[in-house]
gemmi code that builds the backbone of each chain (N, CA, C; Angstrom):
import gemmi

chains = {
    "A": [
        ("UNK", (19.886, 48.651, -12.347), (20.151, 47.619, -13.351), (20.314, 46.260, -12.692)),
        ("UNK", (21.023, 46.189, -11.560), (21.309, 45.120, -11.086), (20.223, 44.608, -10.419)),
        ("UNK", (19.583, 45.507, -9.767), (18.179, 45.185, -9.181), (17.052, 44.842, -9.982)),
        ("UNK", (17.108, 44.971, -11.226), (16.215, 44.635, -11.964), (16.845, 43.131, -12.409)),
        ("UNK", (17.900, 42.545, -12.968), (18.197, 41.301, -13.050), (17.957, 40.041, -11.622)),
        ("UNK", (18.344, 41.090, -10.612), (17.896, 39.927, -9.910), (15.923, 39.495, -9.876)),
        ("UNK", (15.597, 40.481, -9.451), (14.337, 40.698, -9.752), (13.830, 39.915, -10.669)),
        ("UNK", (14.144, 39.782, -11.962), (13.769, 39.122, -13.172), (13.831, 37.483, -12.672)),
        ("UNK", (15.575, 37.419, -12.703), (15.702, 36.084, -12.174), (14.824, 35.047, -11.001)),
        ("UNK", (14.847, 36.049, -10.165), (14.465, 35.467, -8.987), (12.488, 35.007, -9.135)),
        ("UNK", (11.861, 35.756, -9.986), (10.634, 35.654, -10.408), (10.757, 34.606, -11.103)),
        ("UNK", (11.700, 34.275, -12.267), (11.541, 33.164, -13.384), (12.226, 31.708, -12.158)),
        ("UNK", (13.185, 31.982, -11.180), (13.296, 30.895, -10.857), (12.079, 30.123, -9.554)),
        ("UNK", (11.468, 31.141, -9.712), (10.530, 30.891, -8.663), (9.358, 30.582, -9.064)),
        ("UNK", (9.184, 31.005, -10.571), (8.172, 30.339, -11.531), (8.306, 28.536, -11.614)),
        ("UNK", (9.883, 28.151, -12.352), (10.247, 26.936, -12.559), (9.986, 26.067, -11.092)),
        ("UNK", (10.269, 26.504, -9.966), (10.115, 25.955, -9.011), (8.857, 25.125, -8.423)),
        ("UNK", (8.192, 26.415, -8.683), (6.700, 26.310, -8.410), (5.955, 25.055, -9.515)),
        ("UNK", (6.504, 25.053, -10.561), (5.613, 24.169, -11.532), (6.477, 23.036, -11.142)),
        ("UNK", (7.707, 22.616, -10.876), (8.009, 21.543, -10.340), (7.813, 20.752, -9.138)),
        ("UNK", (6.919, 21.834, -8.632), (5.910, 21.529, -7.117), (5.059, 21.266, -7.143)),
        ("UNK", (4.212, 21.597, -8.398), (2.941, 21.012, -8.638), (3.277, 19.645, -9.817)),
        ("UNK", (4.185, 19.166, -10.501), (4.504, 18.367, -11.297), (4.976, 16.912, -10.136)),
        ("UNK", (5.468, 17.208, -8.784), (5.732, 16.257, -7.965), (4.242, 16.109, -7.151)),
        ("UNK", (3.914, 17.066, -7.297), (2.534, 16.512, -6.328), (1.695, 16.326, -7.232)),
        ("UNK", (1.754, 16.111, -8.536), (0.590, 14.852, -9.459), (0.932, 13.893, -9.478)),
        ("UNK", (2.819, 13.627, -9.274), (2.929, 12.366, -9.283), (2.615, 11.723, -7.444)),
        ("UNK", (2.525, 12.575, -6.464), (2.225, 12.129, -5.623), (0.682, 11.449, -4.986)),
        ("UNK", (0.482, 12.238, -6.266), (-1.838, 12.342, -6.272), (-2.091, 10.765, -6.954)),
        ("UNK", (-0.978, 10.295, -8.272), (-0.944, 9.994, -9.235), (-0.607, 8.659, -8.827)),
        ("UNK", (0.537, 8.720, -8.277), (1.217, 7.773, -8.301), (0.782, 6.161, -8.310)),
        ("UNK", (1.271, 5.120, -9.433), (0.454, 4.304, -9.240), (0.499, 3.029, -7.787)),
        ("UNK", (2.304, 3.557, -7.359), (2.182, 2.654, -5.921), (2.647, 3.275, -4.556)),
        ("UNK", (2.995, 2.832, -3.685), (3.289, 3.551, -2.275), (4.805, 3.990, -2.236)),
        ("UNK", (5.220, 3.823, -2.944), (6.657, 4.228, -3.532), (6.881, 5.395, -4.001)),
        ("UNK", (5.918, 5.197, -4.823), (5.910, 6.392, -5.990), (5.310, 7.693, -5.621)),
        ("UNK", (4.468, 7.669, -4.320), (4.090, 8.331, -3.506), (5.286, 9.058, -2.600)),
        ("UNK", (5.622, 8.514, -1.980), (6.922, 8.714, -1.041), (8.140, 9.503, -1.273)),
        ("UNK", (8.434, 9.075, -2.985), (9.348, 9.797, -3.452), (8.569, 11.034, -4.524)),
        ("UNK", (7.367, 11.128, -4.715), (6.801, 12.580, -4.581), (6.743, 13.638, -3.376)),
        ("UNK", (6.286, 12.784, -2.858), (6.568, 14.165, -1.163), (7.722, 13.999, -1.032)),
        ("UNK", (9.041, 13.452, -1.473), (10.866, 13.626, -1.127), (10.955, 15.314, -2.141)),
        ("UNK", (10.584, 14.953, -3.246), (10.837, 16.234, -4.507), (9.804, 17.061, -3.907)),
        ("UNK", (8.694, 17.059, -3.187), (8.156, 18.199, -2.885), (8.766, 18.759, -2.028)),
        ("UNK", (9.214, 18.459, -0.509), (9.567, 18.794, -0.080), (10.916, 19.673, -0.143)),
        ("UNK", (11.709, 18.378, -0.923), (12.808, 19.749, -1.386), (12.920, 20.883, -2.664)),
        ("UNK", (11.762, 20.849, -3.051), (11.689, 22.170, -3.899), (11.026, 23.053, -2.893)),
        ("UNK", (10.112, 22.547, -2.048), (9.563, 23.652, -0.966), (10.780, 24.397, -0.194)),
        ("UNK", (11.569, 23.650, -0.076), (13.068, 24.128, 0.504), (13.844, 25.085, -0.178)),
        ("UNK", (13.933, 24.604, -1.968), (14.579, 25.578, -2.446), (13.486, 27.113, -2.662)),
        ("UNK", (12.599, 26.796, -2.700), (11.446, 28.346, -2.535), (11.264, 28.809, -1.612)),
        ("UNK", (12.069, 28.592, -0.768), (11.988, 29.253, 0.828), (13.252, 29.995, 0.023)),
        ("UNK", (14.317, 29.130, -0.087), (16.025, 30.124, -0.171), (15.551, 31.099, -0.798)),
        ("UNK", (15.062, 31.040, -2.154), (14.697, 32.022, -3.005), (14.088, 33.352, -2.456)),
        ("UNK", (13.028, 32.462, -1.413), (12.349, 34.073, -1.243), (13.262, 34.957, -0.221)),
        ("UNK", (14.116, 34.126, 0.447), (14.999, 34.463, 1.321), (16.314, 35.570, 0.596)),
        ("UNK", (16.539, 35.144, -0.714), (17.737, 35.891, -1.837), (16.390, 37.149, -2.253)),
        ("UNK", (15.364, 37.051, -2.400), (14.225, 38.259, -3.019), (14.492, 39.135, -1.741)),
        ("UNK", (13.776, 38.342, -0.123), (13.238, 39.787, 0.505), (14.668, 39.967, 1.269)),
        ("UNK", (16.020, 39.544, 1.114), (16.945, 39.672, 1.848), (17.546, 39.279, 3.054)),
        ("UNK", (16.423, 38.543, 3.449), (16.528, 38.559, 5.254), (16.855, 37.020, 5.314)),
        ("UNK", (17.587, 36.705, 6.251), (18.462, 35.275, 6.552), (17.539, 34.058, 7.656)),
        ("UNK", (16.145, 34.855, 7.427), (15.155, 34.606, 8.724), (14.683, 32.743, 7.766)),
        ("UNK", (14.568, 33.103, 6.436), (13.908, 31.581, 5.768), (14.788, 30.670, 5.449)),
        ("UNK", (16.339, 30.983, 6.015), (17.298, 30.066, 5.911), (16.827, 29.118, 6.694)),
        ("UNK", (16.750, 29.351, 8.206), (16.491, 28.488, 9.098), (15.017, 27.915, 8.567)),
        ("UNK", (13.759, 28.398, 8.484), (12.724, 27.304, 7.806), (13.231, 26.275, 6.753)),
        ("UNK", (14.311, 27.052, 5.539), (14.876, 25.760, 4.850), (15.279, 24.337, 5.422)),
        ("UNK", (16.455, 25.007, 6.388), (16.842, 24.243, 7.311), (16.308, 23.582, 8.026)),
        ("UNK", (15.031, 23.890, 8.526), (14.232, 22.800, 9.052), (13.266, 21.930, 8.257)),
        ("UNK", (12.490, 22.187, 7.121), (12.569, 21.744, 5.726), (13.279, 20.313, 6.026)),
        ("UNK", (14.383, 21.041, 5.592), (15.178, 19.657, 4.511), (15.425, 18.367, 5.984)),
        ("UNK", (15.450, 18.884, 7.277), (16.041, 18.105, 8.514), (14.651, 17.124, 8.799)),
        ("UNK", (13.571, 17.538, 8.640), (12.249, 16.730, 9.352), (11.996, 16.114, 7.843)),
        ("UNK", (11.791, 16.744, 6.783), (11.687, 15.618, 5.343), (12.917, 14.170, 5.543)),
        ("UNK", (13.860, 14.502, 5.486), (14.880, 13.734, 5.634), (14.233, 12.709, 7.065)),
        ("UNK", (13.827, 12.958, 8.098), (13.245, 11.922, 9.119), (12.014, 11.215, 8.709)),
        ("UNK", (11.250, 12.221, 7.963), (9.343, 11.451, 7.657), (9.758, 10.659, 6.273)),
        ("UNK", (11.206, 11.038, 5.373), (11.100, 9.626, 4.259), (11.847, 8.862, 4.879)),
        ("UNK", (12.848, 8.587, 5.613), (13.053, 7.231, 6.193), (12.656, 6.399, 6.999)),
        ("UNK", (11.396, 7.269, 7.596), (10.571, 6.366, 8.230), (9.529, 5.750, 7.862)),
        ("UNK", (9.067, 6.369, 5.879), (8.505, 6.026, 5.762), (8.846, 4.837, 4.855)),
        ("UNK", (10.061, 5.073, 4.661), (10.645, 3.736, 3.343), (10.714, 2.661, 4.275)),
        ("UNK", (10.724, 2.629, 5.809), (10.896, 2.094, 6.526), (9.973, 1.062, 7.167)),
        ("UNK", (8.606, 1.657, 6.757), (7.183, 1.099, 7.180), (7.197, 0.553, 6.345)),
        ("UNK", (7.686, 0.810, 4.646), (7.448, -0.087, 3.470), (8.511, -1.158, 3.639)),
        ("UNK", (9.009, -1.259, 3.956), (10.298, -2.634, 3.879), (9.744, -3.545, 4.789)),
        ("UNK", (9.029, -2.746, 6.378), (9.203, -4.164, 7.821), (7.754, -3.519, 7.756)),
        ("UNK", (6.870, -2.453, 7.965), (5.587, -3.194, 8.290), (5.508, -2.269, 9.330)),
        ("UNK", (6.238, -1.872, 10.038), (6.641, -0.879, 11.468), (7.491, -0.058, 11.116)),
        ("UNK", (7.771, 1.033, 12.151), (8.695, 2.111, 11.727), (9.545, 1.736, 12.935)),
        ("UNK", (9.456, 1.034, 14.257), (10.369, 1.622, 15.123), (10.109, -0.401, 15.958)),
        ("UNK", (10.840, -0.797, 15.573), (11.126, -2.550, 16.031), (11.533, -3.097, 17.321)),
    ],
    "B": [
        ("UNK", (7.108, 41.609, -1.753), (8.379, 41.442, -1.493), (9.256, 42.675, -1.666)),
        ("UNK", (9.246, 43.167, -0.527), (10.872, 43.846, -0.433), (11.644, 43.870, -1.789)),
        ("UNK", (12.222, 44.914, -1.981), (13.593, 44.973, -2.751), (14.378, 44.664, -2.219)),
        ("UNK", (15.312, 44.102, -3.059), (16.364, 43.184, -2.750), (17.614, 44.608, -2.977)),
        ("UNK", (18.499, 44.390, -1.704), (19.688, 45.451, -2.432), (19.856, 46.002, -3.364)),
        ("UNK", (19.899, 47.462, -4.212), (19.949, 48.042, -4.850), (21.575, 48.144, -5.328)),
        ("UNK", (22.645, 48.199, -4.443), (23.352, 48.965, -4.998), (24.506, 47.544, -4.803)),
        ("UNK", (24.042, 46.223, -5.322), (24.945, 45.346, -5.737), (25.701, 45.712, -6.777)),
        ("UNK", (27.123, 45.369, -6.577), (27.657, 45.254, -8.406), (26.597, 44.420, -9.271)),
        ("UNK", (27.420, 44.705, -10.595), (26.689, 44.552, -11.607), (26.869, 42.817, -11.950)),
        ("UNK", (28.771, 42.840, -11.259), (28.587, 40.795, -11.543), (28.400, 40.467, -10.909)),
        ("UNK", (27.817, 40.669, -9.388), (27.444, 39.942, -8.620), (26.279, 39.476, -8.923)),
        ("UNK", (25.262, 40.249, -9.591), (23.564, 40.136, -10.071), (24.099, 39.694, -11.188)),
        ("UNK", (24.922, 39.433, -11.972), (24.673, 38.494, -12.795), (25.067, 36.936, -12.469)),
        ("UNK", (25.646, 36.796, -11.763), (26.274, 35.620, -11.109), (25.497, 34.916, -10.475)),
        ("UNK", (24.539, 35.623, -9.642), (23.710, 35.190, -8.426), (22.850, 34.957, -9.932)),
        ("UNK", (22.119, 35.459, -10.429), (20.885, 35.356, -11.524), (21.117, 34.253, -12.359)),
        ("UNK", (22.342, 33.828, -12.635), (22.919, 32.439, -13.494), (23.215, 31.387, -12.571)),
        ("UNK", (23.328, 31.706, -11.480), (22.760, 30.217, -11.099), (21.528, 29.844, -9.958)),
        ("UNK", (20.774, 30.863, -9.636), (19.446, 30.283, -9.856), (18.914, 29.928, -10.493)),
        ("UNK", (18.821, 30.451, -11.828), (17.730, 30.069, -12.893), (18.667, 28.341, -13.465)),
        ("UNK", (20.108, 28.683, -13.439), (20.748, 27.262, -13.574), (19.724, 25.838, -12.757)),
        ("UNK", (20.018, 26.370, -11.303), (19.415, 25.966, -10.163), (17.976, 25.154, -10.126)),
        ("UNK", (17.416, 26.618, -10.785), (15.490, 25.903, -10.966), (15.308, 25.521, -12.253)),
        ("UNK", (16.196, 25.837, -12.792), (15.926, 24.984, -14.348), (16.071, 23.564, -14.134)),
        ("UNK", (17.416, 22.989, -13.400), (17.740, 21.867, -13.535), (16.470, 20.918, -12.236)),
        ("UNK", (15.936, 21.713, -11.321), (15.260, 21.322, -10.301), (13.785, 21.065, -11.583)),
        ("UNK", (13.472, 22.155, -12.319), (12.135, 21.469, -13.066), (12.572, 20.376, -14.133)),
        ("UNK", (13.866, 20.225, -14.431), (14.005, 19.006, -15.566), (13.447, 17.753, -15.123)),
        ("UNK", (14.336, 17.939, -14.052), (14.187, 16.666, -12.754), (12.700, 15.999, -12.370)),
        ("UNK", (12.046, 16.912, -12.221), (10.361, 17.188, -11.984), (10.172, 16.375, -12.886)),
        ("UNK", (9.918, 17.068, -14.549), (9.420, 16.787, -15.539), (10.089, 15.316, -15.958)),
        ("UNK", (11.260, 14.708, -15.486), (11.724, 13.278, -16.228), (11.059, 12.091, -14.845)),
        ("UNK", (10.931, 12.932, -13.750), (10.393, 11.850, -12.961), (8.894, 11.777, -13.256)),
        ("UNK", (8.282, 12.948, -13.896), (6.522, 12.508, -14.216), (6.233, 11.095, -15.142)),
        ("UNK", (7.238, 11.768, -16.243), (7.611, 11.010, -17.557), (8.215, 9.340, -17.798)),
        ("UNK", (9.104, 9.245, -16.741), (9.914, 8.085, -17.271), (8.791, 6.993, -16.892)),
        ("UNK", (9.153, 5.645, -17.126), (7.787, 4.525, -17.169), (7.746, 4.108, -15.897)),
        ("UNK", (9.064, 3.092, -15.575), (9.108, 2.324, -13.918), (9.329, 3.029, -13.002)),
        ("UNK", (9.507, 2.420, -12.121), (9.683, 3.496, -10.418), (11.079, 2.899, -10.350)),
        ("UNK", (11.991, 1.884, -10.942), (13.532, 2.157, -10.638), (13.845, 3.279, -11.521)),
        ("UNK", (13.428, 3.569, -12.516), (13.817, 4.780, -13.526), (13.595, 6.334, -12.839)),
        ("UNK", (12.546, 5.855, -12.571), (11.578, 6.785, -12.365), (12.637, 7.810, -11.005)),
        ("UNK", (13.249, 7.010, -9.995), (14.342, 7.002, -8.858), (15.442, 8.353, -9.122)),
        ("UNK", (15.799, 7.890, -10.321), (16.871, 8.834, -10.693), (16.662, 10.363, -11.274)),
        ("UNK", (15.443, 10.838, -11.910), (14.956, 11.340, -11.911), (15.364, 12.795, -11.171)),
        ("UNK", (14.636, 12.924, -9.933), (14.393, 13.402, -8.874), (15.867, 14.300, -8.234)),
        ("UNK", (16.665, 13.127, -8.623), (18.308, 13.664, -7.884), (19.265, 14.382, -8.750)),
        ("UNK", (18.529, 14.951, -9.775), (19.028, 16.512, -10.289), (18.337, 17.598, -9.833)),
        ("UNK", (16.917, 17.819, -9.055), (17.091, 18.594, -8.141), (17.711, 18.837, -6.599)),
        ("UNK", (18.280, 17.104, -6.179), (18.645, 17.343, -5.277), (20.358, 17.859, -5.068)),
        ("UNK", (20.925, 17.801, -6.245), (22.386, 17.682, -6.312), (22.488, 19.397, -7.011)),
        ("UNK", (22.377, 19.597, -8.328), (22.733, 20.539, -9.276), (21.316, 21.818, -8.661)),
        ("UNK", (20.421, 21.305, -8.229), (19.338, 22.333, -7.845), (19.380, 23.238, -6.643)),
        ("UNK", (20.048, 22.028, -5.905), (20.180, 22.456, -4.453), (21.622, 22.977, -4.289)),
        ("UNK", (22.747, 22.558, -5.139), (24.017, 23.654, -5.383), (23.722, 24.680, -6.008)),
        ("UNK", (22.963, 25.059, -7.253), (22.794, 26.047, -7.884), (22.528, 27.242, -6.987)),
        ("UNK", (20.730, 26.806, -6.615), (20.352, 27.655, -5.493), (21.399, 28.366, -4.241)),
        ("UNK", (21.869, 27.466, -3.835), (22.526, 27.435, -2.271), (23.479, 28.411, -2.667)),
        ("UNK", (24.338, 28.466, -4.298), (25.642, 29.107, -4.444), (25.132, 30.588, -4.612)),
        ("UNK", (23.907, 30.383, -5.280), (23.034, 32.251, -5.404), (22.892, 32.672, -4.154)),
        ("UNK", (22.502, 31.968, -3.419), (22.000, 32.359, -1.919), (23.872, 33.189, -1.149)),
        ("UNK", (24.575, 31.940, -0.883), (26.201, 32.097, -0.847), (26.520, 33.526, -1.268)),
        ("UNK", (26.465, 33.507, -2.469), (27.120, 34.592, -3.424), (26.394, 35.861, -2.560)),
        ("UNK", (25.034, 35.978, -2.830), (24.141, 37.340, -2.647), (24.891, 37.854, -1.466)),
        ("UNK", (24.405, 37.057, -0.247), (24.439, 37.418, 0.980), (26.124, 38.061, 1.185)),
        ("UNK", (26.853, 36.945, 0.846), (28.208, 37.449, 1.004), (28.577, 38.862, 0.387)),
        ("UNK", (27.886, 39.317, -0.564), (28.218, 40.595, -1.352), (27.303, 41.876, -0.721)),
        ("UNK", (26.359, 41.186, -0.192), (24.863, 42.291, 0.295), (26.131, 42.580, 1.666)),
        ("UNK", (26.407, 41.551, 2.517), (26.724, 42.072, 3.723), (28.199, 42.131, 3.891)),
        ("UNK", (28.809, 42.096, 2.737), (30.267, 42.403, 2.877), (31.100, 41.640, 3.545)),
        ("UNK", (30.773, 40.614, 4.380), (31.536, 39.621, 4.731), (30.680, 38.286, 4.649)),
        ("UNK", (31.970, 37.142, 4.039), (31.582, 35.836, 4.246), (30.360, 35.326, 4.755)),
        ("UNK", (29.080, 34.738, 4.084), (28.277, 34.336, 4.871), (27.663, 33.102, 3.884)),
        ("UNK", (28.728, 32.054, 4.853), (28.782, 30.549, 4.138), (27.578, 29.722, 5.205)),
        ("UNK", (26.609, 29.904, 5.590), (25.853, 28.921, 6.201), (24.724, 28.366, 5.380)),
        ("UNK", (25.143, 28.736, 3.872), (23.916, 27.597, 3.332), (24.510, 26.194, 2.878)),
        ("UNK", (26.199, 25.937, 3.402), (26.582, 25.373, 2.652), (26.342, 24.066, 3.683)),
        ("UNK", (25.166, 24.343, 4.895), (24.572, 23.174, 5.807), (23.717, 22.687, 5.199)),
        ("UNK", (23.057, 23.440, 4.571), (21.643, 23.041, 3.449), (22.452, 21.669, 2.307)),
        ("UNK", (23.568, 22.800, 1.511), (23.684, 21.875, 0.676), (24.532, 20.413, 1.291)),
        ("UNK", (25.270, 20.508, 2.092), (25.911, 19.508, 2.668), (24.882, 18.409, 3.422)),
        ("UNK", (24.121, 18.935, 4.167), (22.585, 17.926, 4.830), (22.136, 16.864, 3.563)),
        ("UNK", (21.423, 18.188, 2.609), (21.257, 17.497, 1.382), (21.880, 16.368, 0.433)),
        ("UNK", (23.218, 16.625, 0.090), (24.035, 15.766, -0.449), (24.421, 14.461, 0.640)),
        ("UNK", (24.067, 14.547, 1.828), (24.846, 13.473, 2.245), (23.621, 12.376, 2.649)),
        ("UNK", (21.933, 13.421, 2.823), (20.862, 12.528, 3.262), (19.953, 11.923, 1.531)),
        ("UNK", (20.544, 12.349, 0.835), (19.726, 11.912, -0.376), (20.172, 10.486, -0.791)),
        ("UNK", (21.125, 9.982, -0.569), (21.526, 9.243, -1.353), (20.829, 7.660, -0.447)),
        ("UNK", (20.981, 8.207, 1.347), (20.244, 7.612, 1.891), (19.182, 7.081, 2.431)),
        ("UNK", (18.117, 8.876, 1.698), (16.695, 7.854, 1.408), (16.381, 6.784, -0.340)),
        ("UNK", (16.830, 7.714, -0.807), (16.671, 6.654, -2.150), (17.084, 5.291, -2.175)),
        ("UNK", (18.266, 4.845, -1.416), (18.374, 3.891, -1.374), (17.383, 2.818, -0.212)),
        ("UNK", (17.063, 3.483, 0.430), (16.174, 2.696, 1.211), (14.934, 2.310, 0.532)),
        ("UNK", (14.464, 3.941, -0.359), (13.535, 3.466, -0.831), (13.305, 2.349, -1.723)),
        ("UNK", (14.645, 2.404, -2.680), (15.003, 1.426, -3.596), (14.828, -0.019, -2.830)),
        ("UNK", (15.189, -0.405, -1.749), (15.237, -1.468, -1.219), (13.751, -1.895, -0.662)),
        ("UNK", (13.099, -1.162, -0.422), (12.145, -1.358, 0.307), (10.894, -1.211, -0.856)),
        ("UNK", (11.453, -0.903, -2.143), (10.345, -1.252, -3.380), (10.599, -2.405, -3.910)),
        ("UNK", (12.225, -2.917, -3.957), (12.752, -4.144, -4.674), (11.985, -4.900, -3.424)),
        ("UNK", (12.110, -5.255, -1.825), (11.527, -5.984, -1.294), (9.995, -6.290, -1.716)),
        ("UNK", (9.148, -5.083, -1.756), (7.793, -5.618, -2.045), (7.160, -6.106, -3.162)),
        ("UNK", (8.443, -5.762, -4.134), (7.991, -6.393, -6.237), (8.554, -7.582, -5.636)),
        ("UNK", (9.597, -8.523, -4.423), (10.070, -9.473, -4.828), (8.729, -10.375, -3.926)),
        ("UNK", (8.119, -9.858, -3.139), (6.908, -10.341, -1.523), (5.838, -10.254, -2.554)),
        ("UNK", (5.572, -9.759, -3.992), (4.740, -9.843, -4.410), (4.480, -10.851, -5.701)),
        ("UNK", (5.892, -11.130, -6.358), (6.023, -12.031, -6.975), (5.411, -11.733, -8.543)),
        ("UNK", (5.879, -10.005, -8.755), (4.894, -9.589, -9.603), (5.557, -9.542, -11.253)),
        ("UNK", (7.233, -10.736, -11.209), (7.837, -10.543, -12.348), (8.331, -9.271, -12.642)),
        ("UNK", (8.342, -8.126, -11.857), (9.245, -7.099, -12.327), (10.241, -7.098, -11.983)),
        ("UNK", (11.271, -7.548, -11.182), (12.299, -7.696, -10.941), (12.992, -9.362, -10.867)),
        ("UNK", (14.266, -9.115, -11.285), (14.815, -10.705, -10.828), (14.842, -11.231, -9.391)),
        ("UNK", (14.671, -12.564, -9.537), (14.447, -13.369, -8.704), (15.923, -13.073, -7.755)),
        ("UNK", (16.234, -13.230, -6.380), (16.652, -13.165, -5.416), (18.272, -14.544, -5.551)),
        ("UNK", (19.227, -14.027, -5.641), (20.237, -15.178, -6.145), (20.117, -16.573, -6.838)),
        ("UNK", (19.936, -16.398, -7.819), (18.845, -17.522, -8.694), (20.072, -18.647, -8.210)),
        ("UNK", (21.326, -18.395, -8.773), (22.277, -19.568, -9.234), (22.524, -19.966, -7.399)),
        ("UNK", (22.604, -19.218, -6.499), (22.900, -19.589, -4.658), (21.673, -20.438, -4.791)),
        ("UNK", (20.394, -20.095, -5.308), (19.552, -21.349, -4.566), (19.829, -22.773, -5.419)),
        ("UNK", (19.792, -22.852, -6.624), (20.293, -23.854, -7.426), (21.220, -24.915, -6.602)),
        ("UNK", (22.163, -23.819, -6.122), (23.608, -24.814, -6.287), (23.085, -25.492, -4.476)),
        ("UNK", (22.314, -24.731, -3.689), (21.705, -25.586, -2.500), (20.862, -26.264, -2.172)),
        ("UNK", (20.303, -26.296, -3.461), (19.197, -26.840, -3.923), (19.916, -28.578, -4.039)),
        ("UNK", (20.733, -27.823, -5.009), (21.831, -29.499, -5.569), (22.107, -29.815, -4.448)),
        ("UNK", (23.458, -29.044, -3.264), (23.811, -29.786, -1.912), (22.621, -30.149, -1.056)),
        ("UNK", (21.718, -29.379, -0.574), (20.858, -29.891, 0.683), (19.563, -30.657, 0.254)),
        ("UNK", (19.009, -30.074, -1.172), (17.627, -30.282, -1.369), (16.341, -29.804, -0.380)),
        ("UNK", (16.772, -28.606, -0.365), (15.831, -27.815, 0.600), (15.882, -26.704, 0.263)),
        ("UNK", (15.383, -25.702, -0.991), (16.065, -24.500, -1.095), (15.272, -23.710, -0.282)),
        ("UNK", (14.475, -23.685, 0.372), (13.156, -22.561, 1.140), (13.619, -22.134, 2.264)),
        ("UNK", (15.150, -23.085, 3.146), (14.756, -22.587, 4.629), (16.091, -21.024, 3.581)),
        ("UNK", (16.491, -21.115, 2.464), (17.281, -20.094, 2.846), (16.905, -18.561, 2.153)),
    ],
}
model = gemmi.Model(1)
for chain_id, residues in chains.items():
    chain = gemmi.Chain(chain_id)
    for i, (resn, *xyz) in enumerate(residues, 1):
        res = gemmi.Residue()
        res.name, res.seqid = resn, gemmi.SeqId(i, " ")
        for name, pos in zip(("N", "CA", "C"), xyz):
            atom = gemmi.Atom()
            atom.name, atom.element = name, gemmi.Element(name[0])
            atom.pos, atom.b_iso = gemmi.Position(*pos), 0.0
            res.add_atom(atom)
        chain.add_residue(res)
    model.add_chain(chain)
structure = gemmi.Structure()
structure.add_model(model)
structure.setup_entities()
């Protein structure tokens, strides 16, 4: 019983996920400026993060924590360097 | 995919199951209001209900499972959510700054002008408002 709720869950949240991964990367395809770009690959990236945990709560194993974890640590470096090129022109002065 | 533990209690699988779907529900709202809204300052806010309520939701299912699958404490997603909460606030705002800089370098009327009444009033003392 219990295995079947998670099961359920973990499919439907991994459904929602997924369409919010492809809903950030139209606005990233889409986007009408370099902004709007930037902060599409921010939401992609961290839904790619939360669909790692997920599959990590499905197959059990603590192995896609650490890919999360690296996920969210190198996104967090490639958008401030890139909001960074948009403000000065350069990333590193 | 593997089966996931079989012989969880019954509230633990419901607990863990209510707030993922909490989790990715609030992560696709987020999605769907940043496709939707019109400007890119709107557009900003958007985004940071998956990073706040999406990325707690998730992280607390993750929390919960593991701690119940392996019988003891196993709090290390709470690096995920803590990374998260403390680096979001600091790209958006950059980004914010670094979009307000180029609507103001572009002169494209979407945003207000840069201390209207400071250049005025140095305008009145020096009569030079440009070097500032």
């Amino acid at each position: 019983m219990s295995a079947v709720i998670l099961l359920t869950a973990i499919s439907i949240a991994q459904l929602l996920i997924a369409i919010a991964m492809a809903i950030a990367s139209v606005r990233m395809f889409r986007g009408p400026r370099a902004q709007d770009r930037i902060i599409g690959l921010d939401t992609l990236y961290i839904n790619a993060m939360l669909m790692l945990v997920t599959f990590g709560i499905g197959t059990g194993s603590t192995i896609y924590f650490d890919a999360a974890l690296v996920i969210g640590m190198l996104g967090f470096v490639a958008t401030v360097a890139l909001a960074k090129f948009l403000m000065r022109g350069e990333v590193i002065e | 995919m593997i089966q996931p533990v079989s012989d969880l209690p019954l509230w633990a699988a419901i607990v863990v199951a209510v707030f993922l779907i909490l989790g990715s529900a609030l992560t696709l709202i987020g999605a769907i209001g940043f496709l939707r809204l019109p400007t890119f300052y709107e557009r900003l806010h958007a985004p940071t209900l998956g990073t706040s309520w999406g990325v707690g939701g998730i992280m607390l299912a993750s929390m919960i499972y593991f701690s119940v699958a392996s019988s003891r404490p196993a709090l290390h997603e709470i690096l995920i959510g803590l990374f998260v909460t403390v680096t979001t606030p600091i790209t958006f705002m950059l980004l914010a700054r670094a979009a307000l800089h180029r609507d103001r370098a572009e002169n494209n009327g979407n945003v207000p002008e840069k201390h209207q009444h400071d250049l005025k009033d140095v305008e009145v003392v020096q009569g030079n408002p440009d070097e500032k």
